[in-house]
N, C-alpha and C positions, 0 to 999 in steps of 0.2 A: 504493500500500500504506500511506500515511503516514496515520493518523486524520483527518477532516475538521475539527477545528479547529486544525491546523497550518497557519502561514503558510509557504512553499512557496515559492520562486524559484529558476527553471530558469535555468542560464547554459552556454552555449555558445564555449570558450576558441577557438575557429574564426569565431567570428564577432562575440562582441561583449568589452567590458574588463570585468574583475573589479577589482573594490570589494574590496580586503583590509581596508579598514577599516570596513567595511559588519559592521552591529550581529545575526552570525548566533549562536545556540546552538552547530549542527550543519553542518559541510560536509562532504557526501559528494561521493566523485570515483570518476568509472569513467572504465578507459581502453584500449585495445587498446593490441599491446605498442609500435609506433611511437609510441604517444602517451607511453608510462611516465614517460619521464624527463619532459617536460614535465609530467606531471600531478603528479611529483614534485617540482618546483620551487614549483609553488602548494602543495601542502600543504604543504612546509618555509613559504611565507609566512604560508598561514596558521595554522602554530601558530605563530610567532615571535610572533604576536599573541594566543596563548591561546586559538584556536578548538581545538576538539577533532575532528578528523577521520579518517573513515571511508573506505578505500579498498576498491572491489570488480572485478569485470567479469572481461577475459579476462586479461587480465597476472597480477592479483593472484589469480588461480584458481591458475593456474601456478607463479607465483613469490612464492608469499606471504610468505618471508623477504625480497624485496627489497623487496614496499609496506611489509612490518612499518615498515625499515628508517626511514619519512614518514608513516605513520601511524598512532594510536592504537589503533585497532579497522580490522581485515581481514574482508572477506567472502569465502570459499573455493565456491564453486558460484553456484549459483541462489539467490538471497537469500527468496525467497519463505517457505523453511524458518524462516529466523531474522531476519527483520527487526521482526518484531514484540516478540521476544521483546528483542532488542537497543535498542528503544523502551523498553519497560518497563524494562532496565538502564540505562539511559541514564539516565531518570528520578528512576529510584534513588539514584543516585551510584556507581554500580558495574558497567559496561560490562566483557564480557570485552575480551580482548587479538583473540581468534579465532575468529569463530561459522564453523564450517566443516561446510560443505551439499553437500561435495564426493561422487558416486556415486549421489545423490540428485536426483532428477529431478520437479520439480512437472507436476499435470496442468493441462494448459493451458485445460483448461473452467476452471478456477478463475482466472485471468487476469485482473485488472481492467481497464477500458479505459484506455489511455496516458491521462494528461493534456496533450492535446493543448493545449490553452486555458493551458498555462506557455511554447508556443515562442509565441516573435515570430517568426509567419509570412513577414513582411517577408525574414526571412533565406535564406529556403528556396524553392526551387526544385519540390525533389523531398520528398515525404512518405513514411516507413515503412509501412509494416503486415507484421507478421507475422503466418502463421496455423502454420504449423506448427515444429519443433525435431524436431532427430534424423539421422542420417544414416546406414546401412547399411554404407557404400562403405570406411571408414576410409582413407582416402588418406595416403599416409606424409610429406604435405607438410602435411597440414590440420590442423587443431585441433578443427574440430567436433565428433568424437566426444567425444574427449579430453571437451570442455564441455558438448557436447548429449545426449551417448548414441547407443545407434546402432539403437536404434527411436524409431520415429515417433510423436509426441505432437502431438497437432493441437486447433486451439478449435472448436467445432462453427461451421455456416454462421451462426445468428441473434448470435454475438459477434464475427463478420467483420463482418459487417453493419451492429450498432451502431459497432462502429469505424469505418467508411466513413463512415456520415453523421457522427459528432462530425468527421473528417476536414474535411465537405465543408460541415460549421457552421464551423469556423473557418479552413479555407482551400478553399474553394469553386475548381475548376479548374485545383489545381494536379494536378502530373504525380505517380503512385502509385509506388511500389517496393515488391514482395511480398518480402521477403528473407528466405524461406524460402530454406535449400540447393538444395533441389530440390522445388519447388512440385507439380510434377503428379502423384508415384507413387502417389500413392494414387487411382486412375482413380474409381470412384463418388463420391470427398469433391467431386473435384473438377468434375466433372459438372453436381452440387448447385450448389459453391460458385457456381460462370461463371455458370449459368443465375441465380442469387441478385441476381448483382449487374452484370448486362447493363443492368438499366433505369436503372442511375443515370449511363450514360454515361461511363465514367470514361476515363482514358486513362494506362494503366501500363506497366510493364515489370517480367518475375523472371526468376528462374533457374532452370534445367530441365537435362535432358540430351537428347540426340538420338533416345530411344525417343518424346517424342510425336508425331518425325514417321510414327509407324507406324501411330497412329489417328486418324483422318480426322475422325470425330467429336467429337474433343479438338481438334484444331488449328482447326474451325471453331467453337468454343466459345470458343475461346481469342480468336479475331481478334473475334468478334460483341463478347464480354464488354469491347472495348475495349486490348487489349494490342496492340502495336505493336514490341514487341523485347523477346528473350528471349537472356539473357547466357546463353553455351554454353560451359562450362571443355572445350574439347577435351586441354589443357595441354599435348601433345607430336606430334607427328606418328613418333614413333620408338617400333617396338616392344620394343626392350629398356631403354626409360626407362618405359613403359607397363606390365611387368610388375614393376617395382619400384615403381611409384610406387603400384596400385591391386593391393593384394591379393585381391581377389574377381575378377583379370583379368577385369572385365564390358566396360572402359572399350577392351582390348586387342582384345577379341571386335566390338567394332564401330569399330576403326579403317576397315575397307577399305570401307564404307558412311559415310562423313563427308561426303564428297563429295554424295552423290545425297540424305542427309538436308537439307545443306543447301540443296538446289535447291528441294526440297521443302516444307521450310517458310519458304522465303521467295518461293515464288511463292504463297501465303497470304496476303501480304503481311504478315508477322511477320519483321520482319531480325534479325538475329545479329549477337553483338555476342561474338565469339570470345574465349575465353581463353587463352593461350598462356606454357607457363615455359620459362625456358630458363637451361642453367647446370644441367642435369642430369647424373650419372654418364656418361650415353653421350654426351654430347654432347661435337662435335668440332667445328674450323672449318667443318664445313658447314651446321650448323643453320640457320644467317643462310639464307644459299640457300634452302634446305629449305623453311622456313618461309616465307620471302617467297612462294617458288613458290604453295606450299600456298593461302596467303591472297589471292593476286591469281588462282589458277586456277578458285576455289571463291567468287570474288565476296561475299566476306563482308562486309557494308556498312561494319559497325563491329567493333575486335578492339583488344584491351588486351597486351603484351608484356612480362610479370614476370620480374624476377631470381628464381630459386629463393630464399626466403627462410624460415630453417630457427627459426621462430618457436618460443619455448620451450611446452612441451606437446605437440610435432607429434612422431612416429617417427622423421622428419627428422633433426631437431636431437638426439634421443639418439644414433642414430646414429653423425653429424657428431663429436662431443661422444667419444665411445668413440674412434674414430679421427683425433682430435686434429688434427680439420681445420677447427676455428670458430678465426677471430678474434677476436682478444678484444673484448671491449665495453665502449668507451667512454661511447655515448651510444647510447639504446635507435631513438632515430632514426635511424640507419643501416638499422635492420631494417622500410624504406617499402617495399620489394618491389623497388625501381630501383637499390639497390646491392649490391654480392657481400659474402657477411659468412665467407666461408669458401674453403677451400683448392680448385679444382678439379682432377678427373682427367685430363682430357683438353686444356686450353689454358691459356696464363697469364693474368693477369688483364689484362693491355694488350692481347693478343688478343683477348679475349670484350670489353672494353669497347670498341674501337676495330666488331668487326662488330656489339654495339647498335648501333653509331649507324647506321654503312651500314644495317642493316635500318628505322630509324627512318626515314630519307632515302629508302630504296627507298618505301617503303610509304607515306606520308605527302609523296609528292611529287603535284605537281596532275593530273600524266597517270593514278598509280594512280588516287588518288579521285575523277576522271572517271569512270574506267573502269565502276570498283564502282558511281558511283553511277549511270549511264546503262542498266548493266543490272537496276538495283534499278526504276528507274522505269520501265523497259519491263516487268517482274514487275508493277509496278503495273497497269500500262494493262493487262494482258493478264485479269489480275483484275476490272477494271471490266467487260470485254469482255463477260466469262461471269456 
């Protein structure tokens, strides 16, 4: 969005050192909330130095009294509204305090391509693309509506596309990430999109939900176009944490089908890379159990196990917050998804952290990940077969 004769340096605090004393006009910083306080810590350095900065992204959407608190000028939403306008105050000598784009949703045809050509590839593994923003589902633990709205805003196929290749001009075979929410629900976009870009070979992974194992013609669009693993938030296996957590209960309506989706789309050979919270209201010493069962009976290749973490913006954390059961916060780093940031119902906290581990140790021992993976590879061969 920045005019092209601005000089531009992209920095990455995950990956390489910051130059405070580095000769900039403008530093702007985005951060999710685990990042806050760290992001807060550089801009206190760099204004100690008289840089003038700019904080935006999901934190300061949320909590804009707390970036105020490190920086000059806040962005409240999607900056697309007022980033230009904030250039031209900039300029000026007269930048507001708070350009705020909050409710306001840009169309995503109007999107300009990432400048990919600012990361040092060297660093990176995995490469972005988003095509679409939005999510229906509002889940009482998410933020995304909160931030995206909760219709679907998508870039048509021919601006995926030019994204791909600038991708594959400046990091040629690396591994893709769609990080749409939920990439497939719009069945015709996506149809388009697969078929679009099957010929470039790619090799990605996104996130979905368990309805496209119900079209046959998606799941084999999906494996041609190059995808190989599709992160699947199941996030509970218990249906009275299920009907509080997704108020459109769609998620609750297809619990007793999890099982036979996941067979399904991973003898496609597309594995699932399962999401699971735990530290929810219903939750009692047996979730460990539960859960373990769940994940070793259902052969899930790969699966992630989050602390419920009641992120500010989410239904969650108002919630939480009303009945006086958040910890206080110290340090916005607590809220990584891997620690408890509040009171539970049902066990104490040496309780629930003592059965993480046992399920870390259950699940992540070399007999499990035998298991899953011998039958992931027999899915393969059986695939080759036909």
């Amino acid at each position: 969005m920045m005019p092209s004769h601005y000089e531009i340096k992209y920095l990455d605090d995950g990956k390489e050192h910051i130059n405070y004393a580095g000769e900039y006009d403008l530093v702007a910083i985005t951060a999710l909330t685990p990042k806050a306080s760290r992001a807060f810590e550089i801009a206190d350095e760099f204004r100690k130095r008289g840089k003038y900065v700019v904080m935006g992204g999901p934190h300061a959407s949320v909590l804009p009294e707390d970036a105020a608190r490190h920086a000059d000028s806040v962005f409240v939403g999607e900056a697309q509204f007022s980033w230009n306008d904030f250039i031209e105050d900039f300029m000026q000598g007269h930048p507001k305090p708070v350009y705020n784009g909050a409710g306001r949703y840009a169309a995503m045809t109007e999107s300009p391509v990432p400048r990919y050509d600012l990361l040092n590839m060297e660093n990176y593994k995995i490469i972005p693309v988003e095509t679409t923003r939005g999510c229906p589902h509002d889940c009482e633990f998410c933020s995304s509506t909160k931030l995206w709205g909760r219709s679907y805003r998508r870039k048509n196929v021919a601006q995926v596309i030019r994204e791909i290749e600038e991708v594959k001009r400046y990091a040629n075979n690396k591994f893709l990430f769609f990080v749409d929410d939920n990439m497939f629900v719009q069945r015709e976009f996506s149809y388009e999109l697969l078929k679009a870009i099957r010929k470039y070979k790619l090799r990605w992974f996104a996130q979905s939900d368990i309805s496209v194992s119900d079209d046959d013609k998606l799941l084999d669009l999906i494996y041609q176009a190059g995808c190989r693993e599709l992160l699947i938030g199941f996030e509970t296996i218990s249906p009275d944490n299920l009907k509080t957590l997704d108020s459109s209960q769609w998620k609750l309506k297809q619990l007793a089908r999890y099982p036979s989706a996941i067979e399904k789309i991973q003898a496609e050979g597309i594995s699932i890379y399962g999401s699971f919270i735990l530290g929810l209201d219903h939750d009692d010493e047996s979730v460990f159990q539960r859960t373990r069962d769940f994940i070793i009976n259902t052969n899930l290749l790969g699966f992630q196990i989050l602390v419920m973490t009641p992120i500010p913006g989410t239904r969650v954390h108002e919630r939480l917050k009303k009945e006086n059961r958040l910890y206080p916060v110290k340090d916005w780093g607590t809220y990584s998804t891997y620690q408890l940031n509040y009171e539970l119902k049902k066990m104490s906290r040496d309780t629930f952290e003592k059965g993480m581990l046992w399920l870390f140790r259950e699940l992540y021992s070399e007999e499990a990940f035998n298991k899953r993976k011998m039958h992931y590879l027999k899915l393969i061969r059986n695939l080759k077969k036909s």
